[in-house]
MDAnalysis code that builds the backbone (N, CA, C; Angstrom):
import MDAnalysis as mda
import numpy as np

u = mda.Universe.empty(714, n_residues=238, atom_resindex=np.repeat(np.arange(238), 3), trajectory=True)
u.add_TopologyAttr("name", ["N", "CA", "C"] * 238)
u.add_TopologyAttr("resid", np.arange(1, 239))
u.add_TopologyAttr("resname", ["UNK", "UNK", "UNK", "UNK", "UNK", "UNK", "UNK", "UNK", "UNK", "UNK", "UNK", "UNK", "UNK", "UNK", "UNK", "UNK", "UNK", "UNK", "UNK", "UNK", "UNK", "UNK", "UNK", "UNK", "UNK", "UNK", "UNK", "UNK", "UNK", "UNK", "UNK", "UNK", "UNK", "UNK", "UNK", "UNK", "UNK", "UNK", "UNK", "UNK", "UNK", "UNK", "UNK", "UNK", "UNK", "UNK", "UNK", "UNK", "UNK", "UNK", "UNK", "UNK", "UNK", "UNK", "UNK", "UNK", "UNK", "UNK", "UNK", "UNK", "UNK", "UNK", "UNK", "UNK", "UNK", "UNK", "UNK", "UNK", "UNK", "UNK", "UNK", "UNK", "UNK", "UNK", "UNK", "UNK", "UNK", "UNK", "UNK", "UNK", "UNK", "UNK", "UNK", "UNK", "UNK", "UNK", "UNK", "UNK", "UNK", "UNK", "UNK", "UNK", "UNK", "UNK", "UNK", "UNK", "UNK", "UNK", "UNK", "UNK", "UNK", "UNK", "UNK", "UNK", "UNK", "UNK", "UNK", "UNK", "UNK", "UNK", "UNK", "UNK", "UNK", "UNK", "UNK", "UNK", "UNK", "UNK", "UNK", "UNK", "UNK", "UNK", "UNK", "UNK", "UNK", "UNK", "UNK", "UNK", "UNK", "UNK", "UNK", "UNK", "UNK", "UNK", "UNK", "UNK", "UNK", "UNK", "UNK", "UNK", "UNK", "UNK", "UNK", "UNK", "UNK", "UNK", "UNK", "UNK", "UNK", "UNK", "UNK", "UNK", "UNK", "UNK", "UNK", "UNK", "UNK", "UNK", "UNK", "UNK", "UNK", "UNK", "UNK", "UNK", "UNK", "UNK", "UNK", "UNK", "UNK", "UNK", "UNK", "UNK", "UNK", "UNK", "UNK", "UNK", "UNK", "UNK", "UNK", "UNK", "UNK", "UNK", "UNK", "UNK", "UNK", "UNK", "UNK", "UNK", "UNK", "UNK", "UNK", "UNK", "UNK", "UNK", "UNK", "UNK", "UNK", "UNK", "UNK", "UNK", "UNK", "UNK", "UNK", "UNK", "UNK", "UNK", "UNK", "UNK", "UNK", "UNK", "UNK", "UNK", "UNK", "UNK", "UNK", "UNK", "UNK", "UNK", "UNK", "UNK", "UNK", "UNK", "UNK", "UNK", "UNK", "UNK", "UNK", "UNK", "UNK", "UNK", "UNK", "UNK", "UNK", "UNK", "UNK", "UNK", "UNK", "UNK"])
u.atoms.positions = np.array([
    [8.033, 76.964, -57.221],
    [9.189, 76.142, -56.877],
    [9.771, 75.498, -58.137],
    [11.082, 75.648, -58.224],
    [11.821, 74.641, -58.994],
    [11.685, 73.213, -59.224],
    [11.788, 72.908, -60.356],
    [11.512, 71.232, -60.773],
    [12.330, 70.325, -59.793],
    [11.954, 69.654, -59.205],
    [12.797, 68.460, -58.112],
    [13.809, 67.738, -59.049],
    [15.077, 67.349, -58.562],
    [15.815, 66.827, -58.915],
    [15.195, 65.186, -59.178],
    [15.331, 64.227, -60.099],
    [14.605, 63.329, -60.212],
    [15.435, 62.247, -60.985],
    [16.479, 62.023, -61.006],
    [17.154, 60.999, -61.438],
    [18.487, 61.325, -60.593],
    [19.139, 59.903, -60.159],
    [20.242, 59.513, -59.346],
    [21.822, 60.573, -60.404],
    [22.112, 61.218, -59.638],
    [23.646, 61.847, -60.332],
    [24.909, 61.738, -58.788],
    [25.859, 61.998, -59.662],
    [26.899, 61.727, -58.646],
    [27.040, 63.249, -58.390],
    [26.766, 63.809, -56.952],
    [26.949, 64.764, -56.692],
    [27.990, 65.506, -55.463],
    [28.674, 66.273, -55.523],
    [29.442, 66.662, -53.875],
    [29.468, 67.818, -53.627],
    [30.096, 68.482, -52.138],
    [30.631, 69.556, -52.572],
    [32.095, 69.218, -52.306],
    [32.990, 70.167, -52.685],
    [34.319, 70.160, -52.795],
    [34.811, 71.569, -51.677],
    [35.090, 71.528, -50.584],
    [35.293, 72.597, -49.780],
    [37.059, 72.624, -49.493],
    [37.215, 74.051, -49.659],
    [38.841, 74.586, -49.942],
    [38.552, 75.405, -48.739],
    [39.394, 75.000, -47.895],
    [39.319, 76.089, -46.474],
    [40.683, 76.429, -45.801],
    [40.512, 78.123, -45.891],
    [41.435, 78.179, -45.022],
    [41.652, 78.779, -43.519],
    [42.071, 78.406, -42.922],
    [42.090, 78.424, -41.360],
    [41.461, 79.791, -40.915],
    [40.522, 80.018, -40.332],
    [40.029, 81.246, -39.963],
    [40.204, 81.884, -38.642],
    [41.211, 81.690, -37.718],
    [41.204, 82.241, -36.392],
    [40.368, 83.310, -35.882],
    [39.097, 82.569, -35.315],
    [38.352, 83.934, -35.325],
    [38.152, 84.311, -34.058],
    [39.689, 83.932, -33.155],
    [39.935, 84.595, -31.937],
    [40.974, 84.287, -31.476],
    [41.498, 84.831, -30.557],
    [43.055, 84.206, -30.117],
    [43.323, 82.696, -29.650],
    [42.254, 82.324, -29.073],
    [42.298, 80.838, -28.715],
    [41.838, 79.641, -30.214],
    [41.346, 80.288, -30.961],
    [41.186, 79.250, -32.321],
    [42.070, 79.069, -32.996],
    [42.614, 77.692, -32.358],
    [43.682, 77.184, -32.721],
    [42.921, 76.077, -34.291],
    [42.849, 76.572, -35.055],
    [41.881, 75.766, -35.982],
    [40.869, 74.899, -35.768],
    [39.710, 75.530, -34.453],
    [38.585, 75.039, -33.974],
    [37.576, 75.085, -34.740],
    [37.527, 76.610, -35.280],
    [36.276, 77.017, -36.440],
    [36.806, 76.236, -38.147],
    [35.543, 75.677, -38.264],
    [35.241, 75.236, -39.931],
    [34.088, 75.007, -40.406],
    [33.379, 75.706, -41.684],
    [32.492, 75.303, -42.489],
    [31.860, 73.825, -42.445],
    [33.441, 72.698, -42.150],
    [32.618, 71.322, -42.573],
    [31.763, 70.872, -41.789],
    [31.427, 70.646, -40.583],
    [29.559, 70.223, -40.143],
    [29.013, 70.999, -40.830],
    [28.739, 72.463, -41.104],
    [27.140, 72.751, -41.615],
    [27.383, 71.823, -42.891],
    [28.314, 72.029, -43.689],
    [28.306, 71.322, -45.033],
    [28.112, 70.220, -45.072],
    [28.688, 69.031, -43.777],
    [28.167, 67.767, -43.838],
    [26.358, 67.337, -43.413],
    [26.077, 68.491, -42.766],
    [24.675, 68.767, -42.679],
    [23.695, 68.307, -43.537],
    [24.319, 69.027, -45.290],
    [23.268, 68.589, -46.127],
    [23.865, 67.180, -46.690],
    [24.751, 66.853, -46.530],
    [25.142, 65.487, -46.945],
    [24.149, 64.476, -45.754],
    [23.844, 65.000, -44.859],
    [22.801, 64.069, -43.896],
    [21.489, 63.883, -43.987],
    [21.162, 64.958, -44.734],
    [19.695, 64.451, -45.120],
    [19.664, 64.831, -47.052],
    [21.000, 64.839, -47.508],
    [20.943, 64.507, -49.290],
    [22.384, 63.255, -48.419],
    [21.502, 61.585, -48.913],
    [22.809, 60.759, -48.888],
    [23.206, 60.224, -50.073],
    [23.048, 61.033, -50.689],
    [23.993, 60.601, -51.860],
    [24.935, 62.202, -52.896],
    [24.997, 62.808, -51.548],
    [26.042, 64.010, -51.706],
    [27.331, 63.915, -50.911],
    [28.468, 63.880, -51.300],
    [29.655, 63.293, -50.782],
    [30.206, 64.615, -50.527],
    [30.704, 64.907, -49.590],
    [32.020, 65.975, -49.195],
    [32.868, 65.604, -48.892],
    [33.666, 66.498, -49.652],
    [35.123, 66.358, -49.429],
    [35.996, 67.754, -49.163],
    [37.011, 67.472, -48.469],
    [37.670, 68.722, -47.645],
    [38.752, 68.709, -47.668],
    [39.600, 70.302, -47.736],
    [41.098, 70.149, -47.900],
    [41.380, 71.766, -47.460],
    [42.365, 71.840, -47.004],
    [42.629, 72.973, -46.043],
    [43.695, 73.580, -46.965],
    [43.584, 74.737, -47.241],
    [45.074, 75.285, -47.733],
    [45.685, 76.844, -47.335],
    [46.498, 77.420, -47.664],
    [47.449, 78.249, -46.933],
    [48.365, 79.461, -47.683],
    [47.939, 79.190, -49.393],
    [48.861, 79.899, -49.927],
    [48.508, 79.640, -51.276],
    [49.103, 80.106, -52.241],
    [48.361, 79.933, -53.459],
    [48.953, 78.146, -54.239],
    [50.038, 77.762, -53.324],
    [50.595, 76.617, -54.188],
    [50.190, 75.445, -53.401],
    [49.379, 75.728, -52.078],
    [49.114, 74.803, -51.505],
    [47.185, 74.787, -51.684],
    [46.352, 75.958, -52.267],
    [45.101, 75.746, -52.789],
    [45.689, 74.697, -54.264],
    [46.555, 75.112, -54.947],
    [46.211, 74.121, -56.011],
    [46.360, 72.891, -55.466],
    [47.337, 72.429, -54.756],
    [47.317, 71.018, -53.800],
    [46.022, 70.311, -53.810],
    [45.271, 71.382, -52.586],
    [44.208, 71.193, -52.153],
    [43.067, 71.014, -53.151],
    [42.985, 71.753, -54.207],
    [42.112, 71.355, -55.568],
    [42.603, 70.103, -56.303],
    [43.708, 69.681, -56.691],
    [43.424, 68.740, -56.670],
    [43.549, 67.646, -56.160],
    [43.910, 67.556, -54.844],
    [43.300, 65.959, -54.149],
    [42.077, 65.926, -54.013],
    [40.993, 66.886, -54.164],
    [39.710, 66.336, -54.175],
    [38.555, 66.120, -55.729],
    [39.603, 66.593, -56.273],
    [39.405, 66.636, -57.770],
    [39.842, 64.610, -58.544],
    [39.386, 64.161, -57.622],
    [40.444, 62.323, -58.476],
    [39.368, 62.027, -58.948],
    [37.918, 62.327, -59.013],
    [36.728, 61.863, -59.960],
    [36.236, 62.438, -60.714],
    [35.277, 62.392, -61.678],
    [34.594, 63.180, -62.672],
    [32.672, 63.168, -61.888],
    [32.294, 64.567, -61.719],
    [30.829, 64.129, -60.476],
    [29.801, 64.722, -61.825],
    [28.784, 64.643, -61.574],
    [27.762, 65.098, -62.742],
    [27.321, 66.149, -62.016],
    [27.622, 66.722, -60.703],
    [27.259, 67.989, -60.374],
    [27.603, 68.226, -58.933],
    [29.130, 69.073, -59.111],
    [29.823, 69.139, -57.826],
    [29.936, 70.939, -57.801],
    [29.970, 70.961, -56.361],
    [30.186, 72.476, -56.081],
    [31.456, 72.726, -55.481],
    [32.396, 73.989, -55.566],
    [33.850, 74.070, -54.672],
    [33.472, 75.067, -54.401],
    [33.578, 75.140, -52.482],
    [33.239, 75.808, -51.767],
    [34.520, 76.555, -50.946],
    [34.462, 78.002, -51.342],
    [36.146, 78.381, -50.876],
    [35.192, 78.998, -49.851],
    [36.084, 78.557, -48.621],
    [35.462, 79.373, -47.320],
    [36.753, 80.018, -46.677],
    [37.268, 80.918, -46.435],
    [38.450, 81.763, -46.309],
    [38.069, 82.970, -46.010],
    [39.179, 83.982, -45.357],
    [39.018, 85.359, -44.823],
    [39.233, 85.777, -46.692],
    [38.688, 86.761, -46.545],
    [38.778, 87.190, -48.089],
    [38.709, 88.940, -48.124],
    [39.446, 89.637, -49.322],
    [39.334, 90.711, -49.217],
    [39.593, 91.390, -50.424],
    [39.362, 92.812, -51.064],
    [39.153, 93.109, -52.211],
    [40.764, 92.228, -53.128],
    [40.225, 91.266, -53.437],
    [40.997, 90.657, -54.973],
    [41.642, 89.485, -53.985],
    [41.821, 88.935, -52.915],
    [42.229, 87.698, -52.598],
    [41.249, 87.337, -51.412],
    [41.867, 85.643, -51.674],
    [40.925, 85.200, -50.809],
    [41.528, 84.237, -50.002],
    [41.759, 83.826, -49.031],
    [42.572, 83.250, -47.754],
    [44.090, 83.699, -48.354],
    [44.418, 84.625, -49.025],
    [46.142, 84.920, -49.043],
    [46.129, 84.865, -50.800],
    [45.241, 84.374, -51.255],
    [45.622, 83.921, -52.705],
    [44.594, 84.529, -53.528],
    [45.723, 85.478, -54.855],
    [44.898, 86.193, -55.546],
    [43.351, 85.677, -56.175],
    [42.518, 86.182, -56.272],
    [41.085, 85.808, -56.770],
    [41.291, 85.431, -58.095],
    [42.150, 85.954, -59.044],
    [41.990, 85.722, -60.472],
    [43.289, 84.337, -60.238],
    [43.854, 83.996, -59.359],
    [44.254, 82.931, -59.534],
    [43.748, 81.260, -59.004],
    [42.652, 81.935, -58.068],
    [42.117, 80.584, -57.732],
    [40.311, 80.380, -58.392],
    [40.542, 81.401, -59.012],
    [39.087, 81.101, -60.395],
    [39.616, 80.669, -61.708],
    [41.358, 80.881, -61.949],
    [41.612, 79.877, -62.764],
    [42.352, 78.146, -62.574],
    [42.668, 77.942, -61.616],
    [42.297, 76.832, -60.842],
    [41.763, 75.909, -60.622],
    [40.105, 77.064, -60.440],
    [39.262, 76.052, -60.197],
    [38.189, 75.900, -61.979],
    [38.297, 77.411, -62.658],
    [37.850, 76.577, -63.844],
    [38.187, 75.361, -65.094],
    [39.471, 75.616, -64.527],
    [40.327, 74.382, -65.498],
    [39.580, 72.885, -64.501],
    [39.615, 73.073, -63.414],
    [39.057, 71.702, -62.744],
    [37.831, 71.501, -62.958],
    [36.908, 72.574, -63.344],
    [35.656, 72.523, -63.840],
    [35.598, 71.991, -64.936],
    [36.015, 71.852, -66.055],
    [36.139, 71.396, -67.323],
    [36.410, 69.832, -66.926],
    [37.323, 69.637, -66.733],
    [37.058, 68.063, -66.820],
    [36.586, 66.963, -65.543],
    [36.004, 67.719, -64.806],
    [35.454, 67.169, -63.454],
    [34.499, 67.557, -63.290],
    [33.290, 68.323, -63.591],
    [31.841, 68.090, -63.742],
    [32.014, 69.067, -62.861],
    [32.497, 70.346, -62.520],
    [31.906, 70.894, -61.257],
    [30.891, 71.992, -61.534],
    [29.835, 72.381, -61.009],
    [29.149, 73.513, -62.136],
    [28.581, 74.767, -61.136],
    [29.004, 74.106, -59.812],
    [28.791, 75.748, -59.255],
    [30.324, 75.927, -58.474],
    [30.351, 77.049, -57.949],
    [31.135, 78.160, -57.129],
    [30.381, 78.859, -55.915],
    [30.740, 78.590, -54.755],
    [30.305, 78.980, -53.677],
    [31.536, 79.757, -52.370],
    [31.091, 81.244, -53.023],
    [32.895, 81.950, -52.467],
    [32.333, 82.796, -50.819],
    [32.550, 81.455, -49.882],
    [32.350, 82.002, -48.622],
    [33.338, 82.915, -48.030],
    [33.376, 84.132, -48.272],
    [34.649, 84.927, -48.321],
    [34.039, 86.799, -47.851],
    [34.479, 87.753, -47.584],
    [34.726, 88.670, -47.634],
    [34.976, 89.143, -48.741],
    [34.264, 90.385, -49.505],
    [34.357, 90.823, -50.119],
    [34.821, 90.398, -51.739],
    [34.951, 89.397, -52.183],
    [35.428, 88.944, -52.969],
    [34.132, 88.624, -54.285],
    [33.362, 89.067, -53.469],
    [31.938, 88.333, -54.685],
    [31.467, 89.597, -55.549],
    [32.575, 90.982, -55.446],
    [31.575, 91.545, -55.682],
    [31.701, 92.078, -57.036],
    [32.695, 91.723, -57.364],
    [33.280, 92.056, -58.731],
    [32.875, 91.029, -59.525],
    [31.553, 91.411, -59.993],
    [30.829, 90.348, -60.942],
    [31.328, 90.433, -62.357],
    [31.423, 91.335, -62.712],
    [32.038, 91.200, -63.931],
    [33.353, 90.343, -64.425],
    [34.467, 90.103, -63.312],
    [35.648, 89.657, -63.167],
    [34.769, 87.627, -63.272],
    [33.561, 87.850, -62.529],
    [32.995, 86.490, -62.027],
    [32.570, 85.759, -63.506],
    [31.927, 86.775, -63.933],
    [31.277, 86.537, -65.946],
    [32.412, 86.383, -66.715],
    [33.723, 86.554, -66.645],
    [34.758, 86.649, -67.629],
    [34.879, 85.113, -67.122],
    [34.903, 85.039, -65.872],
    [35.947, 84.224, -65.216],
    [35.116, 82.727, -65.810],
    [34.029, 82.586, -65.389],
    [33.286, 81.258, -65.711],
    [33.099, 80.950, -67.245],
    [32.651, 82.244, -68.272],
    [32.988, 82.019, -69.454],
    [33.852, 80.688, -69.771],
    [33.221, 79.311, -70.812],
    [34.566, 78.855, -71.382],
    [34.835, 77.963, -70.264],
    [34.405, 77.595, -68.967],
    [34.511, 76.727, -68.063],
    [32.967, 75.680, -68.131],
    [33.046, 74.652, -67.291],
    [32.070, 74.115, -67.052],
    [30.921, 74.430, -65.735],
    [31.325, 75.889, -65.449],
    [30.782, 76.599, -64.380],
    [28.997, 76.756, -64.880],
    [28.529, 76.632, -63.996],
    [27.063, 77.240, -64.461],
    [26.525, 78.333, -63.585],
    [27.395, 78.489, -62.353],
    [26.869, 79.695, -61.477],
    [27.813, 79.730, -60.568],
    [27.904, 81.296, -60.094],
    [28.967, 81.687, -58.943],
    [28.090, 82.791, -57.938],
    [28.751, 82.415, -56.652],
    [27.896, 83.370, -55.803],
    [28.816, 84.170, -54.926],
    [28.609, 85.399, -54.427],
    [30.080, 85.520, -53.267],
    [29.169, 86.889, -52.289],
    [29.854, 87.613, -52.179],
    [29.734, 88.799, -51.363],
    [30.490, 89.715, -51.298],
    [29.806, 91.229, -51.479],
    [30.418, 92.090, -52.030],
    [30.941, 92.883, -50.603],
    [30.418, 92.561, -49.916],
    [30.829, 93.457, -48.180],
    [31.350, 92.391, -47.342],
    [31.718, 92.421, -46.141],
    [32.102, 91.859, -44.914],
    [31.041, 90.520, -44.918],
    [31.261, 89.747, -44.000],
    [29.821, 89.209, -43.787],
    [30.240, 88.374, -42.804],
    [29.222, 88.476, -41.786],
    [29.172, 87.794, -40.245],
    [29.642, 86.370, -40.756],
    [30.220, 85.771, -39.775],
    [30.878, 83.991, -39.973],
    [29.842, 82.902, -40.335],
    [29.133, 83.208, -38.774],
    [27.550, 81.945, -38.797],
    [26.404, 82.650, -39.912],
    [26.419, 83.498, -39.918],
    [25.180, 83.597, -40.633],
    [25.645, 83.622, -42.041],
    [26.908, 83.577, -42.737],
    [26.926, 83.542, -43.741],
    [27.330, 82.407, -44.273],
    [27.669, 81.376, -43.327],
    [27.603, 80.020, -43.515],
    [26.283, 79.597, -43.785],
    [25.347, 79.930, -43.095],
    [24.407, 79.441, -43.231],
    [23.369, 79.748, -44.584],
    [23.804, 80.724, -44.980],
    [23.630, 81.147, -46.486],
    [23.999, 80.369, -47.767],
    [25.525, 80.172, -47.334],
    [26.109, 79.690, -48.557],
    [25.136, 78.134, -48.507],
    [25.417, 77.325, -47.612],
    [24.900, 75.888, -47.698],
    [23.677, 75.963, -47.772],
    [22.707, 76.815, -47.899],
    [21.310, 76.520, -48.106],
    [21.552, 77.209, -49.633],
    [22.051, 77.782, -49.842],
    [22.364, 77.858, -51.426],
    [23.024, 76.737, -52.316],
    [23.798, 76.671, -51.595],
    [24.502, 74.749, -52.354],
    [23.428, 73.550, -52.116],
    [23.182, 73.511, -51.015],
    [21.732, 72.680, -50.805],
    [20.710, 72.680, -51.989],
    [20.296, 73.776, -52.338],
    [19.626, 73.838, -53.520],
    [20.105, 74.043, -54.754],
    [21.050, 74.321, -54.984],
    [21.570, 74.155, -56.223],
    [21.964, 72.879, -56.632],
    [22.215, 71.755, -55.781],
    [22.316, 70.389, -55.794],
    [21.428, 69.738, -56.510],
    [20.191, 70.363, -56.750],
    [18.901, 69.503, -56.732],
    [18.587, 69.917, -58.458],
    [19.515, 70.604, -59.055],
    [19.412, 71.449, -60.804],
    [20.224, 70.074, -61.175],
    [19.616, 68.777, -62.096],
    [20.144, 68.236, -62.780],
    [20.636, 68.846, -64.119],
    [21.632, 68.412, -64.758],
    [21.880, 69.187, -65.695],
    [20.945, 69.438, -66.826],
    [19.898, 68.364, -67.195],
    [19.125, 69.440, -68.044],
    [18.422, 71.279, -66.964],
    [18.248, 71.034, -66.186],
    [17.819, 72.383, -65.716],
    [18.920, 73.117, -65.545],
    [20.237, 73.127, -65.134],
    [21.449, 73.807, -65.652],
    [21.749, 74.536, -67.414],
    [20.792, 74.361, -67.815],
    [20.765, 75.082, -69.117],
    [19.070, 76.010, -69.212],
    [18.759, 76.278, -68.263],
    [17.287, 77.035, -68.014],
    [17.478, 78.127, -67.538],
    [17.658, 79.088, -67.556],
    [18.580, 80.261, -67.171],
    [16.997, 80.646, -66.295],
    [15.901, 80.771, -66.372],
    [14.942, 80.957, -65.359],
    [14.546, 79.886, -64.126],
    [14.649, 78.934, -64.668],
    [14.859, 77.479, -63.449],
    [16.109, 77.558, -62.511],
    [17.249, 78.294, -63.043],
    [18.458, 78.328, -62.051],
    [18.315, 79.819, -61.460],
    [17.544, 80.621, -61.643],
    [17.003, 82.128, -61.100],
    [15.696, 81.860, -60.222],
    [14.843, 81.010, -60.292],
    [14.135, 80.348, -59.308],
    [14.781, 79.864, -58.328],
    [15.898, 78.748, -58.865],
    [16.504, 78.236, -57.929],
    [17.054, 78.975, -56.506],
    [17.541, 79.776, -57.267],
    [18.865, 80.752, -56.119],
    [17.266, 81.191, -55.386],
    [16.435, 81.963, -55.692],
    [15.376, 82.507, -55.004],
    [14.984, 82.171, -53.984],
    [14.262, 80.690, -54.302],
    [13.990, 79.559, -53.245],
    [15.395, 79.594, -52.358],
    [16.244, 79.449, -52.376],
    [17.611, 79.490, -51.271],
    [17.894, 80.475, -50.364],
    [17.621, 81.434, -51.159],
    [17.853, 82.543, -50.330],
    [15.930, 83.359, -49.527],
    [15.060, 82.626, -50.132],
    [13.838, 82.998, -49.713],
    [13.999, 82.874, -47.781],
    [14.509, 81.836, -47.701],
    [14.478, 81.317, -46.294],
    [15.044, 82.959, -45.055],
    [15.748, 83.515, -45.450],
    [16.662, 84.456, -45.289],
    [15.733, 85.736, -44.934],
    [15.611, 87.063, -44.139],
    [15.439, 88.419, -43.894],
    [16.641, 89.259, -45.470],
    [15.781, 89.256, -46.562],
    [17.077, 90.382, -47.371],
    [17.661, 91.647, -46.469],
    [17.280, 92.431, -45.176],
    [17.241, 93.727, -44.715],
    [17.977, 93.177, -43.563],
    [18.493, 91.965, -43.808],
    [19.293, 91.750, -42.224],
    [20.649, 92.272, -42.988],
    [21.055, 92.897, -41.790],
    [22.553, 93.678, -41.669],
    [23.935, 92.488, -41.868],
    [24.432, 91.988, -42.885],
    [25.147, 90.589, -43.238],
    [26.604, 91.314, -42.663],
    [26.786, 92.437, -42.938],
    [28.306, 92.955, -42.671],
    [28.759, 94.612, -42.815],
    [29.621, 94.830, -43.277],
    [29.832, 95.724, -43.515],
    [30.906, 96.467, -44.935],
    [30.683, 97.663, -45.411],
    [31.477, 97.489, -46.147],
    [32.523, 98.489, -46.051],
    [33.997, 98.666, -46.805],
    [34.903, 99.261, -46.460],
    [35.450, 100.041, -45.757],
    [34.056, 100.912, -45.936],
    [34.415, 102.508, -44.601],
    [33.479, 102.269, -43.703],
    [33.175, 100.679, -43.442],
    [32.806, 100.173, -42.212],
    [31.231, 101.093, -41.955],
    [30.253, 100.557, -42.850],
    [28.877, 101.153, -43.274],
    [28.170, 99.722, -43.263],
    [27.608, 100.013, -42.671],
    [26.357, 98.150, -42.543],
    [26.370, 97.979, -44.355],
    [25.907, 96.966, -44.274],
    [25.048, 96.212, -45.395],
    [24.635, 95.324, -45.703],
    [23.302, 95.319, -45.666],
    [22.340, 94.651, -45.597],
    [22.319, 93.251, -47.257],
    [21.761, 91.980, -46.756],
    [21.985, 90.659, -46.952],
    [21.608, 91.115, -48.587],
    [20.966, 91.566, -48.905],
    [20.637, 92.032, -50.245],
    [21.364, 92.621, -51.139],
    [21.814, 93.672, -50.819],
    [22.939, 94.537, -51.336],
    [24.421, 93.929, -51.376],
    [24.710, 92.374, -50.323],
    [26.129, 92.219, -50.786],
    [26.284, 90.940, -51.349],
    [25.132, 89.804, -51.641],
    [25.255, 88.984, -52.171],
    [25.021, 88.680, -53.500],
    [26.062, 88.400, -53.996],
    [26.091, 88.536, -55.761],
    [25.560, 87.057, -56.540],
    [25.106, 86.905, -57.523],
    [25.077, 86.116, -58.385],
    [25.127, 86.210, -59.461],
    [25.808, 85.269, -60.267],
    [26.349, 84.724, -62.117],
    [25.699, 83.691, -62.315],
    [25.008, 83.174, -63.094],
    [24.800, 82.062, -64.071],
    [25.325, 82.007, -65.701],
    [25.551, 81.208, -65.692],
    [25.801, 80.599, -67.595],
    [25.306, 79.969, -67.690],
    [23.620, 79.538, -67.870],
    [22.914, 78.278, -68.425],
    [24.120, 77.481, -69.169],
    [23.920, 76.143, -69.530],
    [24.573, 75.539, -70.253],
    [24.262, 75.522, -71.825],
    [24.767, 75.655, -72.809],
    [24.190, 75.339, -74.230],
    [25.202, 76.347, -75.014],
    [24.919, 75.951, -76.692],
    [25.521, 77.382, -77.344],
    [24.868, 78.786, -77.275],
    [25.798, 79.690, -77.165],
    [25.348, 80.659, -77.238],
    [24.896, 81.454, -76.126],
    [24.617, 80.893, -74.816],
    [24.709, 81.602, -73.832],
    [25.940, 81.748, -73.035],
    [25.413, 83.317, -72.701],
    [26.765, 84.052, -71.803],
    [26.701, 83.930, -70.530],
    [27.922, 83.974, -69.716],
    [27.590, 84.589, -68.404],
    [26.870, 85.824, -67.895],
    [26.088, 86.172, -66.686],
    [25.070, 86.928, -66.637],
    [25.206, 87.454, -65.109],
    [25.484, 88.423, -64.615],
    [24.722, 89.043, -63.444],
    [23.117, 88.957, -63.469],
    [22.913, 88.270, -62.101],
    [21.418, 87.770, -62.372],
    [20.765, 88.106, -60.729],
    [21.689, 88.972, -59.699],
    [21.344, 89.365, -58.892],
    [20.131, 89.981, -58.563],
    [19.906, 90.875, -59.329],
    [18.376, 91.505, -59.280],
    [17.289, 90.753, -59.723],
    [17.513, 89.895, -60.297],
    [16.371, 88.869, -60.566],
    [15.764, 88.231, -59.744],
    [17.127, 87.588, -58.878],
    [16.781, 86.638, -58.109],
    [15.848, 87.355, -56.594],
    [16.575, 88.836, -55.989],
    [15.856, 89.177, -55.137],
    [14.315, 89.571, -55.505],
    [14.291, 90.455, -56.904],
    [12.901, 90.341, -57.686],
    [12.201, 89.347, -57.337],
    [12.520, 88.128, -57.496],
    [11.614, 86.792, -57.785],
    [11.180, 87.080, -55.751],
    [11.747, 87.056, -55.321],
    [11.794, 86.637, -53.730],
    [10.961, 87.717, -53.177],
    [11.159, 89.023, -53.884],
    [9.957, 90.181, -53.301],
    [7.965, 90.173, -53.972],
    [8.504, 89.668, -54.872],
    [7.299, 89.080, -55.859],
    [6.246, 88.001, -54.990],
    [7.181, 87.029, -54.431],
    [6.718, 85.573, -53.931],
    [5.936, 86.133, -52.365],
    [6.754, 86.954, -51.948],
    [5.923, 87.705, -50.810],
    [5.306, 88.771, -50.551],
    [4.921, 89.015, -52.228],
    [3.989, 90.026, -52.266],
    [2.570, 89.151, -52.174],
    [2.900, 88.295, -52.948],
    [1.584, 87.058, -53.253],
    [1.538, 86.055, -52.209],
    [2.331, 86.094, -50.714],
    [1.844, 85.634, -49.704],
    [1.214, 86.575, -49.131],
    [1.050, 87.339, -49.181],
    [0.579, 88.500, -47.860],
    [-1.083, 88.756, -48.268],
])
């Protein structure tokens, strides 16, 4: 297990949502924010904050009215229908520059892209955080069921909460980290599907980036590590 978080920081998440009708009668019934206020109920000193947007001039809106403080370790959580290169309507390379300029002077250091297909272009994810105050991005490279991939992302932000910033520069302490998050999880459960509508399984579509913090380190695809660490841990339970 990862080192416990152990000194008081100002922490949140920052959730960008856009309306998900995920039936004819959801008249904007469905939203991310209970599970997310979830971990604000048993972490009370994690603040959420929420803002709905619709288009690419109304996400910047929405970034910054929740952007009016500087946090020592905040996450922005885009939860939106998403699909190869946008995500609720708005291009991907425009709301990762967006949100890394808000990263720089507002402490935010993860990315949590509850989205369709949008996670999977890691390389676009390593350019993108480069040069920001990002320290990790996560997304999904296939489809992925509503509830169960909610329930993914926030037990991943849940624990990434708990990396004070000296462990934000440990590039194996933040590869533990994700492990432990996603340990909770079946990797072989069927999360969605991908393009030509082919299952795929929780393993194969969830991506991860880190940039420890310091000179000289890069951004990193660190996906295989992290399921590594998690097949390892239950080799040595059994």
């Amino acid at each position: 297990m990862s080192r416990a978080r152990t000194r008081s920081e100002r922490r949140a998440i920052l959730v960008l949502e856009s309306p998900w009708a995920l039936d004819d009668s959801d008249s904007n019934r469905s939203s991310v924010r209970p599970f997310v206020e979830g971990i604000a109920k048993i972490e009370p000193d994690v603040d959420v904050f929420s803002a709905n947007f619709y288009d690419k001039s109304s996400f910047r809106l929405a970034l910054e009215s929740l952007c009016k403080v500087t946090f020592d370790n905040a996450i922005v959580y885009v939860a939106a229908h998403g699909h190869p290169g946008t995500i609720g309507g708005v291009k991907i390379t425009d709301a990762m520059f967006m949100i890394g300029e808000a990263a720089k002077k507002h402490g935010i250091t993860g990315l949590m892209l509850g989205s369709c297909f949008v996670g999977g272009d890691t390389v676009k994810l390593e350019v993108f955080i480069e040069g920001t105050g990002l320290r990790w991005a996560a997304g999904y490279s296939s489809s992925c069921n509503w509830l169960e991939g909610t329930l993914v992302d926030c037990n991943i932000m849940a624990k990434m909460l708990h990396l004070h910033s000296e462990l934000l520069s440990e590039k194996d302490e933040m590869i533990e980290q994700l492990a432990t998050a996603t340990a909770l999880f079946a990797k072989d459960y069927e999360i969605g599907e991908d393009l030509n509508e082919e299952t795929v399984l929780l393993r194969d579509s969830l991506e991860f980036v880190i940039q420890p913090s310091g000179s000289g380190k890069r951004a990193k695809r660190v996906t295989d590590e992290v399921f590594a660490l998690n097949a390892l841990e239950e080799e040595e339970q059994e």
